[in-house]
Structures are given as structure tokens and as C-alpha cells.
C-alpha positions in Angstrom: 0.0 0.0 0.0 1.1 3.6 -1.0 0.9 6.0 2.5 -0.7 7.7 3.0 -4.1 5.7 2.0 -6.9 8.5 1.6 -10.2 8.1 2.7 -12.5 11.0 2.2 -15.6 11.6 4.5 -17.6 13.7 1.5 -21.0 12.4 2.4 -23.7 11.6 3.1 -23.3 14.2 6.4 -26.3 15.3 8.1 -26.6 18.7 9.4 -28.3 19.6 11.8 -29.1 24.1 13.1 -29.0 23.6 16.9 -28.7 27.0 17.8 -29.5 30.1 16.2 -28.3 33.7 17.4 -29.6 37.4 17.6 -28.1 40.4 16.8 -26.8 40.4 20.3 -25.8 36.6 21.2 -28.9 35.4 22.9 -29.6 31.3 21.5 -33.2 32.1 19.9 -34.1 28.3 19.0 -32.4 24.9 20.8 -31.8 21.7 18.3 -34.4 22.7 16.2 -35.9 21.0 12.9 -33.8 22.1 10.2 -31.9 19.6 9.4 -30.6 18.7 5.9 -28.1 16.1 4.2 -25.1 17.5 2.3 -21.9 16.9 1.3 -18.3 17.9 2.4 -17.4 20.7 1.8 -20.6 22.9 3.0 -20.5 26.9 2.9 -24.0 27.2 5.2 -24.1 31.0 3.5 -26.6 29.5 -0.1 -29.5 27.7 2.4 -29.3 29.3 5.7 -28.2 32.9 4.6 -25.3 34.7 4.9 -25.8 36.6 8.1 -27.0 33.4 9.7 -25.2 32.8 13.5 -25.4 29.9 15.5 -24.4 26.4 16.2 -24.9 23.9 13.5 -23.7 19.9 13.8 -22.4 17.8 10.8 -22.8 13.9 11.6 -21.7 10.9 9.6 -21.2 7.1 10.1 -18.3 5.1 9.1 -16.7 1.9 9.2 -13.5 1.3 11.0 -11.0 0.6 7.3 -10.8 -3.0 7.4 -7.6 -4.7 7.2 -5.3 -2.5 9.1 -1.6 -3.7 10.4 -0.2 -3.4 13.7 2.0 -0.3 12.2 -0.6 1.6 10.6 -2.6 4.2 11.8 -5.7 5.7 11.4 -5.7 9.9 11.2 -8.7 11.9 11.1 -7.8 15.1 8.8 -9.9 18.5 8.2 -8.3 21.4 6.4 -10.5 24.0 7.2 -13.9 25.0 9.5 -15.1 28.4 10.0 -15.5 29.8 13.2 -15.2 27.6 16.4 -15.4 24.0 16.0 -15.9 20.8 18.5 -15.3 17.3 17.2 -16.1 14.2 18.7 -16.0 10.6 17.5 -18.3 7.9 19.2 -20.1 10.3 21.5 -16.2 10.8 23.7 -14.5 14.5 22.5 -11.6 14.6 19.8 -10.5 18.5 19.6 -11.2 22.0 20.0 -10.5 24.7 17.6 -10.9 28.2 16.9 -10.1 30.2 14.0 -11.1 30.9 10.0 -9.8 27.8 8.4 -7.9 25.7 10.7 -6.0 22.7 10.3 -6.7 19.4 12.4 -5.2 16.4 12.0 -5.7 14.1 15.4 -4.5 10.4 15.1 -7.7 8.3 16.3 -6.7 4.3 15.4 -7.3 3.0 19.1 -10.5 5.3 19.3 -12.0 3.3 16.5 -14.8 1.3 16.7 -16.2 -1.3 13.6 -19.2 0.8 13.0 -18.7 5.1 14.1 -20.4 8.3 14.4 -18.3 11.5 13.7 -20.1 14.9 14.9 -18.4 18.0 14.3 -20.5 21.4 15.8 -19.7 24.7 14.5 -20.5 27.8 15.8 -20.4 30.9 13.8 -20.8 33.9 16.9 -22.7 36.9 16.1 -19.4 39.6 15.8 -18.1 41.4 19.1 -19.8 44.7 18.2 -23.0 43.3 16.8 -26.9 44.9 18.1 -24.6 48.5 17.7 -25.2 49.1 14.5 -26.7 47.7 11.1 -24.2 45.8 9.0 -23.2 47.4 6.2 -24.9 46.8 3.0 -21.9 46.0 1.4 -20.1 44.0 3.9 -19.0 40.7 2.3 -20.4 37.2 4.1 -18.2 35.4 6.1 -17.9 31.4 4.7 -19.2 29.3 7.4 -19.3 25.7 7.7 -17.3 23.0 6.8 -15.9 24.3 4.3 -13.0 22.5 3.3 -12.1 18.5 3.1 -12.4 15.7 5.8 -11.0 12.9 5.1 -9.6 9.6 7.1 -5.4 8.9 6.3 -4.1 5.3 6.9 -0.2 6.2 7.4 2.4 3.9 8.5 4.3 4.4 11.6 3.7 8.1 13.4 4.0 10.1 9.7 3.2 13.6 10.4 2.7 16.7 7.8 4.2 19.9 8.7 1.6 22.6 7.2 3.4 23.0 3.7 2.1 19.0 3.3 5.4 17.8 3.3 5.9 14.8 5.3 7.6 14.3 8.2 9.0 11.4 10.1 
């Protein structure tokens, strides 16, 4: 096998609005109905709006890859979510971050079960400064959303990438 082995986690994803924000922070509805399937990756902006806030959750199922060595391992990759994002993977928390477009890439082979359940929330804030005054009307959207690729990475050994995508050893 050529390393690493790519597995992308395109779809089906559910998503799921669990909270929605006001102008001034305060959660207006809690896990509410809107759900919709989609593929990775999702800009929210085309079918919730572009000056939506809130908390939405992504969810898919997958199979542990089947025939894995001793030396391989299992990495869970995502190049990009907009704003804050919480991952977990069988219901037990993977990673925090916060930030326009961050990387993660969290090695999860022993977390692995034959049949799982990846949830990442993101939460898109309402801006520090928002209820003060109107946007602008020509204020550009922010992307929101998944909006770049997940995707599982069978690598042998403890193969790192430094950010350029080289690898590492």
C-alpha cells in the first residue's frame, strides 16, 4: 500500500441548526428542525443565509477501514472550518478549535470502533460589536461551515505533515 491511503468523508453528512443567534448573542431556538443532508465541503451562507449565527452539527457514520496492520494508523484530517469548532467521534470529545480555516489532523486508530459516528459542531458567533449598529450593506459574508475537506489517512508508523504538506517522520 502507498501512504498515506486517503479516505475521504464527503458524504452523506447530516446537518443539523442547533442554535441560532440574535443580533446580540442570545440562543433564539435549541436543536431545532432544520436539518438537511449535504456533502463535504458545505458553505452554510446559499441555504441558511449569509448573516445566519449559530451552532450547527455535521454527523456521519463510518466503518473502522478493514484490514489495518499493527504499524498503521488511522488519522482523522480536516483542512478548514469556519468559526469555532468541536469534534467528537463515538459520543467521547476529539479537539477543539478556533479560528477561520484551521487545520486538524488528530491520530484516532485505538478510538476506532467497527461501526462510528463523527459529529463536528460549528459555531459561527454573532461579531463582538453586533446589536450597535446595522451591517453594512456591502459588507461581504463570512464562509461558514465545513468548508474544506475531511478525510480519514491510513499512514504507517507516526507520519506527520508539517503545514506546507510535506511529510515528516
Amino acid at each position: 500500500m502507498f501512504y498515506p491511503h486517503v479516505i475521504r468523508l464527503r458524504g452523506p453528512w447530516q446537518r443539523e441548526v442547533r442554535v441560532r443567534f440574535d443580533r446580540q448573542g442570545t440562543p433564539l431556538a435549541r436543536i431545532s428542525s432544520e436539518s438537511r443532508r449535504v456533502r463535504l465541503p458545505d458553505d452554510w451562507r446559499d441555504d441558511l443565509g449569509p448573516g445566519f449565527r449559530g451552532r450547527v452539527r455535521y454527523t456521519r457514520h463510518f466503518h473502522r477501514p478493514s484490514g489495518l496492520e499493527p504499524y498503521e494508523r488511522v488519522w482523522l484530517i480536516c483542512e478548514g472550518a469556519d468559526r469555532r469548532t468541536a469534534w467528537t467521534l463515538n459520543g467521547l470529545p476529539l479537539h477543539s478549535l478556533q479560528g477561520n480555516s484551521a487545520l486538524l489532523e488528530v491520530e484516532i486508530t485505538t478510538r476506532l470502533e467497527r461501526r462510528n459516528e463523527l459529529c463536528i459542531d460549528v459555531e459561527l458567533p454573532p461579531p463582538p460589536d453586533a446589536g450597535k449598529d446595522p451591517p453594512h450593506p456591502e459588507a461581504a459574508p463570512l464562509t461558514a461551515g465545513v468548508i474544506r475537506e475531511v478525510r480519514l489517512e491510513i499512514r504507517a508508523g507516526p507520519v506527520r505533515r508539517n503545514l506546507a504538506g510535506a511529510a515528516e517522520k
